[in-house]
C-alpha atoms as a printed R data frame, in Angstrom:
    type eleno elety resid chain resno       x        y       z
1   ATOM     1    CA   UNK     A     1 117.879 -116.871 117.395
2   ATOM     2    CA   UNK     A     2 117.422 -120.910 117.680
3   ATOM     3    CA   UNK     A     3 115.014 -123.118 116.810
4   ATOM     4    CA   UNK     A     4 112.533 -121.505 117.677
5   ATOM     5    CA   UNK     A     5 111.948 -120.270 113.448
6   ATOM     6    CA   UNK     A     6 111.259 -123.769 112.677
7   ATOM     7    CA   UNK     A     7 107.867 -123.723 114.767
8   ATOM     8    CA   UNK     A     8 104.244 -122.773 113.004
9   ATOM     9    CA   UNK     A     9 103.438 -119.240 112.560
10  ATOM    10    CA   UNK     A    10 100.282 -117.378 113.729
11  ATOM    11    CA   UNK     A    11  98.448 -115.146 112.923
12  ATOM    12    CA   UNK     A    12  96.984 -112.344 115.328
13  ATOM    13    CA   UNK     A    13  94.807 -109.664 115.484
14  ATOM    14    CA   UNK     A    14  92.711 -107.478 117.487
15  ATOM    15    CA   UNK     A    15  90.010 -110.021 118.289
16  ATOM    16    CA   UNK     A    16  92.300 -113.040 119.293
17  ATOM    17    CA   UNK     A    17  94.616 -110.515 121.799
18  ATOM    18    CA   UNK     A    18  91.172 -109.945 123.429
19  ATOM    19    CA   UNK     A    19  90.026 -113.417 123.415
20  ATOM    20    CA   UNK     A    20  93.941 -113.781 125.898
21  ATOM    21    CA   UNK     A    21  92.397 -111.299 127.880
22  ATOM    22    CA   UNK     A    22  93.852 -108.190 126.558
23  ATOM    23    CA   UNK     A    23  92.363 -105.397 125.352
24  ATOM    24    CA   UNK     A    24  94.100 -104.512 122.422
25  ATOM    25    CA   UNK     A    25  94.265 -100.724 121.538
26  ATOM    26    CA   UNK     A    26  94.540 -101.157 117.611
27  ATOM    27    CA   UNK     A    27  93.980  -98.190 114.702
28  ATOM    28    CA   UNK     A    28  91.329  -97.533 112.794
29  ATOM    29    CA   UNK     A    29  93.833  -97.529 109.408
30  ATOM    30    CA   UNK     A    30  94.629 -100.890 107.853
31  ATOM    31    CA   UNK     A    31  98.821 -101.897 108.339
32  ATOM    32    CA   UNK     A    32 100.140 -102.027 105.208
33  ATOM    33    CA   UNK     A    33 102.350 -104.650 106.471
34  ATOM    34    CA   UNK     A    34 101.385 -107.962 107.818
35  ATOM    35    CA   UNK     A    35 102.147 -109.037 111.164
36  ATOM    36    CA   UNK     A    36 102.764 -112.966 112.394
37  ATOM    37    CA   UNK     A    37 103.461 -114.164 115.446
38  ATOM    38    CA   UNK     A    38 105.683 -117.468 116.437
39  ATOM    39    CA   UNK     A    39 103.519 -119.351 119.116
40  ATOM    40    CA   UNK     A    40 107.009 -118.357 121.554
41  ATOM    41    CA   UNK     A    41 106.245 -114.913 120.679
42  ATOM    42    CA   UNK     A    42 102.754 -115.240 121.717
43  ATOM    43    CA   UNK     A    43 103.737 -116.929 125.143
44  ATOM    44    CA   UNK     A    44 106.074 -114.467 125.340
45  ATOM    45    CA   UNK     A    45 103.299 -111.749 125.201
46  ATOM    46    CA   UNK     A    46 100.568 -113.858 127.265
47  ATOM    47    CA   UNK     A    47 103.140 -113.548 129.871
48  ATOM    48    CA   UNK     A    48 103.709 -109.475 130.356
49  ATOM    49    CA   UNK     A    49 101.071 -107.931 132.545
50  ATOM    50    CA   UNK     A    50  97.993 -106.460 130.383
51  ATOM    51    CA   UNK     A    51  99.265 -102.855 130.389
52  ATOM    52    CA   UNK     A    52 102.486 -103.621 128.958
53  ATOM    53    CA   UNK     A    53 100.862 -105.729 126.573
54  ATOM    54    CA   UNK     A    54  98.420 -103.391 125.260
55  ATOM    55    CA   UNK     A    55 101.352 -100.756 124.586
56  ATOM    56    CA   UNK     A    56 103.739 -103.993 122.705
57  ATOM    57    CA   UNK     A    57 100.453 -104.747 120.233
58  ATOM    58    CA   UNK     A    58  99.529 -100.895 120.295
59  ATOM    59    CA   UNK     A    59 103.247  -99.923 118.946
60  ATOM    60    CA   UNK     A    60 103.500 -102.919 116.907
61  ATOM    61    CA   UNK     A    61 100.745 -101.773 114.870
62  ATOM    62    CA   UNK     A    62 102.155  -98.059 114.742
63  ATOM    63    CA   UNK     A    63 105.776  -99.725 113.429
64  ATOM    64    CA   UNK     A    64 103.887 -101.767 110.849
65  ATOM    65    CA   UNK     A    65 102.656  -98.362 108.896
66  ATOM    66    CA   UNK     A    66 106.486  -98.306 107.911
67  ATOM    67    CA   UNK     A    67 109.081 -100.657 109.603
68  ATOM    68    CA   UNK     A    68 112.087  -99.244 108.221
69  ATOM    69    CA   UNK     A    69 111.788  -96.322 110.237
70  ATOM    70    CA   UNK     A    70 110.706  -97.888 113.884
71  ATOM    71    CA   UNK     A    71 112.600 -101.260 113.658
72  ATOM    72    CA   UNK     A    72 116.554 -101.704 114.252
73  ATOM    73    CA   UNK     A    73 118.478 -104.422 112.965
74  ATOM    74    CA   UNK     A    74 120.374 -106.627 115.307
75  ATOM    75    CA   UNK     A    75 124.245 -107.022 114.735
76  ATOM    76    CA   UNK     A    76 125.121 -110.116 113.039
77  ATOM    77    CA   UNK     A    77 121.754 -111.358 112.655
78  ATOM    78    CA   UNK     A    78 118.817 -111.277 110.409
79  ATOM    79    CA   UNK     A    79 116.321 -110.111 113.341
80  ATOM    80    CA   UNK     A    80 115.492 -106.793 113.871
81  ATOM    81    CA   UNK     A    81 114.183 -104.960 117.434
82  ATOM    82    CA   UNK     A    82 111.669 -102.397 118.202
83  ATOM    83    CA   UNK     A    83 112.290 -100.512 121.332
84  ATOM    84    CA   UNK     A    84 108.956 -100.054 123.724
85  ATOM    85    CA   UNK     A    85 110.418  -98.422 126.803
86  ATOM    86    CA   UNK     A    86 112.081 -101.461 128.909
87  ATOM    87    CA   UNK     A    87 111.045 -103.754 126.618
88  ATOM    88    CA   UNK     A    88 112.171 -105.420 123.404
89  ATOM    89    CA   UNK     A    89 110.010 -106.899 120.486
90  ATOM    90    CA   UNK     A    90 112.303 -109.568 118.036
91  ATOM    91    CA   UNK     A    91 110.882 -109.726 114.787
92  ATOM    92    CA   UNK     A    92 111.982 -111.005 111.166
93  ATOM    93    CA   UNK     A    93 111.112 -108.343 108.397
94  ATOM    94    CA   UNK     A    94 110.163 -109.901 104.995
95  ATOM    95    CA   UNK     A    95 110.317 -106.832 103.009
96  ATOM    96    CA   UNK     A    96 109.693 -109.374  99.541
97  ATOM    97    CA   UNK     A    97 106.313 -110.282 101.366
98  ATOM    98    CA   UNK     A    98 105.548 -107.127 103.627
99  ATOM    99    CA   UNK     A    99 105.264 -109.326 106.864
100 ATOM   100    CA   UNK     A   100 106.472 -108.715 110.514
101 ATOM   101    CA   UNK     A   101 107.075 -112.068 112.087
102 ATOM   102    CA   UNK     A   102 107.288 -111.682 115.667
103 ATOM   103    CA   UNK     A   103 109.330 -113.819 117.478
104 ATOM   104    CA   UNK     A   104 110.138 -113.004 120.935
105 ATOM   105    CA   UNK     A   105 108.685 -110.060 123.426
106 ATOM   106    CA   UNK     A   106 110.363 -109.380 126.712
107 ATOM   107    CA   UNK     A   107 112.327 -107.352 128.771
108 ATOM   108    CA   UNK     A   108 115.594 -105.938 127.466
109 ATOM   109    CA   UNK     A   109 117.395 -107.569 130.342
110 ATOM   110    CA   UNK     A   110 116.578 -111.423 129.217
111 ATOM   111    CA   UNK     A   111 114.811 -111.160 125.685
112 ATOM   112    CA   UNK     A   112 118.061 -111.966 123.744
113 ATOM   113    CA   UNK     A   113 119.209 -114.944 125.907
114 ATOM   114    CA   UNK     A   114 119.129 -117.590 123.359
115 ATOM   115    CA   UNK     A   115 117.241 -121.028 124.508
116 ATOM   116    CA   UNK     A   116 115.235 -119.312 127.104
């Protein structure tokens, strides 16, 4: 990844996905991990059509209950992926502080270009 790691972090939850006009569909169980998004990531995200959206935050919070199992790490990098059909979800896993930070969301055919 570039530069992009040197921007502020966000949070997000439920109530600021809806306040970007999504209805996120979140779970009634608290994520034992956190989750933080880059402001690219949320761009990123702004940017898919609502549907997709909805199922990127809705298996986000599913992967948080216990990362290790949904998240794959990317060769030669620190980043890891989670798959959501067509799409890809670039994260950093801080295992020391239990946070997801979210950096990129796109399509698997352009969401590893670097600079984009």
């Amino acid at each position: 990844m570039s530069d992009h790691r040197s921007k502020p972090m966000v949070s997000i939850r439920s109530e600021t996905l809806r306040s970007h006009r999504l209805k996120a569909v979140g779970s009634s169980r608290m994520s034992p991990w956190a989750i933080r998004w880059t402001h690219r990531a949320l761009k990123d995200l702004e940017g898919l059509d609502p549907p997709i959206a909805r199922r990127v935050v809705r298996r986000l919070e599913q992967a948080a209950e216990e990362p290790a199992r949904s998240f794959s790490r990317l060769v030669g990098s620190d980043d890891s992926k989670l798959r959501i059909g067509d799409f890809r979800l670039l994260a950093i896993l801080s295992h020391e502080t239990r946070t997801i930070l979210v950096e990129r969301v796109g399509h698997r055919s352009s969401v590893y270009e670097r600079g984009r």
